[in-house]
N, C-alpha and C positions, 0 to 999 in steps of 0.2 A: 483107574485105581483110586484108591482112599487117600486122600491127601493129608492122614494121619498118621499115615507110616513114617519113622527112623528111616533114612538116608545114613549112609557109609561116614557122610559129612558130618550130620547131627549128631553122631555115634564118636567120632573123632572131636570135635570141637570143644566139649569138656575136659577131655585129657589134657590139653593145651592150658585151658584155666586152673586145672589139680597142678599141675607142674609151677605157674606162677603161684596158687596159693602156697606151695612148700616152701619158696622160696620168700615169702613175705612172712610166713612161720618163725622162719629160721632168722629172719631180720629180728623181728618183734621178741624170739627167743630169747636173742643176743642182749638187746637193748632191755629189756626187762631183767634180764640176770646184771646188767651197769649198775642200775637203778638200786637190786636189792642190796649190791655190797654194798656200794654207795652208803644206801640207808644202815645198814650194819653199820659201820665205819660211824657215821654221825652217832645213833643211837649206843656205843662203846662211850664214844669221847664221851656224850652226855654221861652217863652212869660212873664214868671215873671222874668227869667232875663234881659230882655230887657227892660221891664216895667221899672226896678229897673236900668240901664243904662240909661234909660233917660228923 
């Protein structure tokens, strides 16, 4: 036989990696939505202290 044919194995083996990439999605998700209030928050105080300068 063609030793280029999909196996049951080769066919399942991806699934396995879609399933961790969701789950490192979902990390990176999380930790970038910290980040943007984060920066909101900093970027507020900035503009009311400048408000408040001048």
């Amino acid at each position: 036989m063609n030793s280029n044919l999909a196996t049951k194995a080769d066919i399942a083996a991806p699934k396995v990696d879609i399933a961790d990439l969701k789950a490192d999605f979902a990390t990176l998700k999380t930790d970038l939505l910290k980040w943007m209030i984060g920066a909101m928050v900093v970027q507020t105080g900035v503009i009311v202290a400048l408000v408040k300068l001048l």
